[in-house]
Wavefront OBJ file of the C-alpha trace (Angstrom):
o trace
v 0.000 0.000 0.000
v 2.394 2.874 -1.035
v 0.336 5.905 -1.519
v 0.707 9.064 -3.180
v 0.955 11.764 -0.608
v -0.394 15.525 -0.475
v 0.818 17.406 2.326
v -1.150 19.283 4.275
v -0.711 23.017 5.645
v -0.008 24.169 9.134
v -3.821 25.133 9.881
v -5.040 21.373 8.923
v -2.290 19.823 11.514
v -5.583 18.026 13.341
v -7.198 17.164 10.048
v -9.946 14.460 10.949
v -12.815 13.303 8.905
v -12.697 13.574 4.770
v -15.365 13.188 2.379
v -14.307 13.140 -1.577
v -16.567 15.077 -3.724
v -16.577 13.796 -7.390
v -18.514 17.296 -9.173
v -14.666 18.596 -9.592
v -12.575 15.899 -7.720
v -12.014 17.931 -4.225
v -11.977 16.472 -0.871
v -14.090 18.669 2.120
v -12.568 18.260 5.416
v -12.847 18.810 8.984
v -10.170 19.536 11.480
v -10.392 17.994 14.937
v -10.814 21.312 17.296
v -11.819 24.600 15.350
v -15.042 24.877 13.966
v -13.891 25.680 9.890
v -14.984 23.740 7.197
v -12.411 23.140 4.289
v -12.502 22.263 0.388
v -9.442 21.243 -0.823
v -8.951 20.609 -4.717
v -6.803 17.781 -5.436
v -6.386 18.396 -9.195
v -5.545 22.604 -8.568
v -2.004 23.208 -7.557
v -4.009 21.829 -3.678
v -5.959 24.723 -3.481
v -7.296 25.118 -0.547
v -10.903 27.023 0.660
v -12.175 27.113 4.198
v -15.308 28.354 6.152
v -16.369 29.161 9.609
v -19.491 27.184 10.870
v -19.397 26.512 14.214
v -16.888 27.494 17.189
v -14.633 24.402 19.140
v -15.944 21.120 19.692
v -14.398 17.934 18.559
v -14.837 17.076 15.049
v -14.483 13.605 14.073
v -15.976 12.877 11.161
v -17.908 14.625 7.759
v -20.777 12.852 5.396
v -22.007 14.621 2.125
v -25.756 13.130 1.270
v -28.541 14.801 -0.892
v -26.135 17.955 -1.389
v -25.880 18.396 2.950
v -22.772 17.662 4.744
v -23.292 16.036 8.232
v -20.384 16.671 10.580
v -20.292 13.853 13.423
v -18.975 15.255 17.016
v -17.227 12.901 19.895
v -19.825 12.513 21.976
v -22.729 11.420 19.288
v -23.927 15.487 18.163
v -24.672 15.716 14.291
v -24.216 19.176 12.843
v -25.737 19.501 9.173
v -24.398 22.210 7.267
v -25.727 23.371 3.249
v -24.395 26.176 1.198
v -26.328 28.673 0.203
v -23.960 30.615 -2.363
v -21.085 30.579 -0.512
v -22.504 31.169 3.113
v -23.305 28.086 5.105
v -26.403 27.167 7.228
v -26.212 24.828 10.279
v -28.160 22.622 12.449
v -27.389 20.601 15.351
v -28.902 17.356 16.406
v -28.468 16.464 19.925
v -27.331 12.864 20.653
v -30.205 11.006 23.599
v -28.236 12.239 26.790
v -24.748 12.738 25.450
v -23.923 14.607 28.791
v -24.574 11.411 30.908
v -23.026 8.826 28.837
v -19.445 7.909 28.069
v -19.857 7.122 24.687
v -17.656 8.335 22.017
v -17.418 8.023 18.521
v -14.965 9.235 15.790
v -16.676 7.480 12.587
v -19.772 7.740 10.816
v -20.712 6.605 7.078
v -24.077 7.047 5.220
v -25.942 3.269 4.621
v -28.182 3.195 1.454
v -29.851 0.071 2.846
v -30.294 1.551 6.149
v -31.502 4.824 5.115
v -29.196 5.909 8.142
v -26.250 7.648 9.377
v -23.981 5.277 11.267
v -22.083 6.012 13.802
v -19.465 3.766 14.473
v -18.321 3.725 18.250
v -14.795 4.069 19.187
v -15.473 3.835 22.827
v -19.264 3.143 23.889
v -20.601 1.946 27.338
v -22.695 -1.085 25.918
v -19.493 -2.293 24.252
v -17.178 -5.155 25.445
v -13.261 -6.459 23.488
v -15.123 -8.548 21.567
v -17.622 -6.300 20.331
v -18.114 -2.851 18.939
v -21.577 -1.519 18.110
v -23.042 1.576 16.160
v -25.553 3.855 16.889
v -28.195 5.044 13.337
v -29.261 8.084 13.146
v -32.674 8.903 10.450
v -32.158 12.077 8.730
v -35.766 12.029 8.302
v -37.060 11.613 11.549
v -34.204 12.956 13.152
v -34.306 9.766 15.585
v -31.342 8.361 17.177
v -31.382 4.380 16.902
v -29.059 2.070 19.090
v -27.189 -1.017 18.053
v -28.187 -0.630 14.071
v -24.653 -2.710 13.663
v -23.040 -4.770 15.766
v -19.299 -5.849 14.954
v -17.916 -9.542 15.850
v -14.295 -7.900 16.550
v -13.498 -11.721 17.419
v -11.929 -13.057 14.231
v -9.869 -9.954 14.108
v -8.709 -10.999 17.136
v -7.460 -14.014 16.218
v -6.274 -13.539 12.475
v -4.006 -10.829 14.314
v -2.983 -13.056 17.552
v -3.617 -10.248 19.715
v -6.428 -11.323 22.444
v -6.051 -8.562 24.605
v -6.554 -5.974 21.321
v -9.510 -3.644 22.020
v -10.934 -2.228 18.201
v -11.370 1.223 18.540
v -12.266 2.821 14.816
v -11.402 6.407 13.854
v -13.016 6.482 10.357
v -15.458 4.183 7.982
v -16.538 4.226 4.423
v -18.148 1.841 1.953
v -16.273 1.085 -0.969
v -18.154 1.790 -4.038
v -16.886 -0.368 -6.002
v -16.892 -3.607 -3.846
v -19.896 -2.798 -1.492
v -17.659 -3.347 1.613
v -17.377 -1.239 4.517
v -13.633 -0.140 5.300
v -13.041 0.400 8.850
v -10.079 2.625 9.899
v -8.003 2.257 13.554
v -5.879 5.189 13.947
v -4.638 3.540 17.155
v -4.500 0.215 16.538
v -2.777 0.894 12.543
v -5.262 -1.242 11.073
v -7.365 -1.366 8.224
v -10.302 -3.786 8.542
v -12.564 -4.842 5.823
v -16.286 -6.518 6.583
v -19.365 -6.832 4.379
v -21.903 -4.329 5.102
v -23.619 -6.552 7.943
v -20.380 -5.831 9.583
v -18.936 -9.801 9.404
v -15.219 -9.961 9.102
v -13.339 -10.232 5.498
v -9.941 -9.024 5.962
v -7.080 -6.604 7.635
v -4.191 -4.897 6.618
v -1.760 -3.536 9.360
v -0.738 -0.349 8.786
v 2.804 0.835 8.346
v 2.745 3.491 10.908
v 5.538 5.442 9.446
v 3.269 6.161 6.826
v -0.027 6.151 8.400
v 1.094 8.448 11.788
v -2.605 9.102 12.915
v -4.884 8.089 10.127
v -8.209 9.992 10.916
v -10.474 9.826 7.759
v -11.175 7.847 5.040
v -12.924 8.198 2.047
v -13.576 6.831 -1.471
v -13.757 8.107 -5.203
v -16.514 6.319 -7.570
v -13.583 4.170 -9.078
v -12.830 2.887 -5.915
v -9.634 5.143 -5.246
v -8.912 5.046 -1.594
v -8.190 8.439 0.132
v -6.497 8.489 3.777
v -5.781 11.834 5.884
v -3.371 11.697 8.724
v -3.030 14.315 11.446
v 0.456 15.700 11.988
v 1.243 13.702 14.778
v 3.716 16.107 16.787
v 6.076 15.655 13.462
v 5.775 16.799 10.188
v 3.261 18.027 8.365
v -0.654 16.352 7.943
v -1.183 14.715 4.934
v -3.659 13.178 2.329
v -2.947 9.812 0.691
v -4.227 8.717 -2.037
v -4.105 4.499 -2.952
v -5.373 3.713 -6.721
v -7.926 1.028 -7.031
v -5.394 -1.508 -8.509
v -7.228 -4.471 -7.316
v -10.466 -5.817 -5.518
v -10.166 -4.455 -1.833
v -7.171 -1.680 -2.900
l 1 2 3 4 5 6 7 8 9 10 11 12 13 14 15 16 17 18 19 20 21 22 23 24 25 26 27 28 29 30 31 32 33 34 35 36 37 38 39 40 41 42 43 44 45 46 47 48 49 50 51 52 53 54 55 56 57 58 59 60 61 62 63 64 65 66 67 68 69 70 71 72 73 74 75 76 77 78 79 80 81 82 83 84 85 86 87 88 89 90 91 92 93 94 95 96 97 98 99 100 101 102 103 104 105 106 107 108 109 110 111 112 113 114 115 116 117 118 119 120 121 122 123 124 125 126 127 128 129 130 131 132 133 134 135 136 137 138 139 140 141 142 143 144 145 146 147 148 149 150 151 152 153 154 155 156 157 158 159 160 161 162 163 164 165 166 167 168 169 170 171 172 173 174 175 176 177 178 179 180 181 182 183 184 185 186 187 188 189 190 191 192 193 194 195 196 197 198 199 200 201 202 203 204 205 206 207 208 209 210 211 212 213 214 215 216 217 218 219 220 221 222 223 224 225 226 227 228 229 230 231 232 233 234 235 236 237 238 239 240 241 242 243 244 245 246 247 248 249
């Protein structure tokens, strides 16, 4: 997996959830603290727009669906934002008691079948090792659903030989090409692929002198795999970019 790498500038050091956006091949972006919303064009000398939308929280992840961008925040919160020329409008959709539970989350994906948001948890109350569940959320009825997926992390466990390996995602998206959810692990430098029931295919280990603190993925309609990493304390952030070469790649 050698990728082709865009670096980043100093104000995207904590750059966290991507989301490619095929119209004039850009990717939008989040970064993990300050509330500004970027567009950065891959095929324009890196170009790079940005946008204030919100002040601090902690970002995690971004979703583009029916032309609005959905912006997932650590403790569950779902801020919407649509453009309107080039002003933005936002909402905010409070998770069910976010202030009294310990659940966090750093990954959420759009499911077609669903008709859902998912939000993937990194670190959720309900969860044990051998499990990790996600939470759905109906842009519709603006209804928060629990356990909408519910990952074995078991035969991860034991492809890797790790037993005492806790899963903890930091980013998901669904291949379009081969219909398979990709889960990243900043943490854990993996790269775990399952069907979109969530049942266990494969994993790639992550060299983590390339992939410091991977924090989003995304995918282009050919199946092109996109990666972001966060600075890490050295360096610069970066964007990589992995060419569908094969089934999976």
């Amino acid at each position: 997996m050698n990728p082709f790498v865009i670096k980043m500038p100093a104000d995207l050091a904590e750059i966290s959830g991507i989301v490619y956006y095929p119209k004039d091949t850009s990717v939008f972006a989040i970064e993990d603290e300050d509330g500004f919303f970027y567009k950065i064009y891959l095929t324009k000398n890196n170009e790079i727009k940005k946008w204030k939308f919100d002040k601090k929280h902690d970002y995690e992840d971004v979703v583009l669906h029916d032309s609005i961008f959905y912006i997932l925040i650590s403790n569950g919160d779902i801020e919407s934002l649509q453009f309107t020329g080039d002003s933005i409008i936002s909402n905010t959709f409070l998770f069910p008691d976010a202030s009294k539970k310990t659940n966090e989350f750093e990954s959420m994906y759009f499911d077609d079948n669903l008709k859902q948001l998912v939000l993937l948890c990194k670190d959720c109350e309900d969860d044990s090792k051998k499990t990790v569940s996600a939470w759905g959320y109906n842009i519709d009825s603006q209804n928060y659903t629990p356990a909408v997926l519910i990952i074995d992390v078991q035969p991860l466990i034991e492809k890797l030989g790790k037993p005492k390996m806790r899963l903890k995602p930091s980013a998901t998206a669904i291949n379009p090409v081969t219909n398979e959810l990709y889960i990243l692990s900043s943490i854990n430098h993996l790269l775990i692929v399952t069907d979109r029931s969530g049942k266990f295919k494969e994993v790639f280990e992550l060299d983590p002198g390339i992939y410091k603190q991977a924090e989003g993925i995304a995918f282009t309609p050919a199946g092109d795999m996109i990666i972001s990493n966060e600075s890490h304390k050295t360096g610069l952030a970066n964007i990589l970019i992995l060419k569908n070469k094969k089934k999976g790649l």
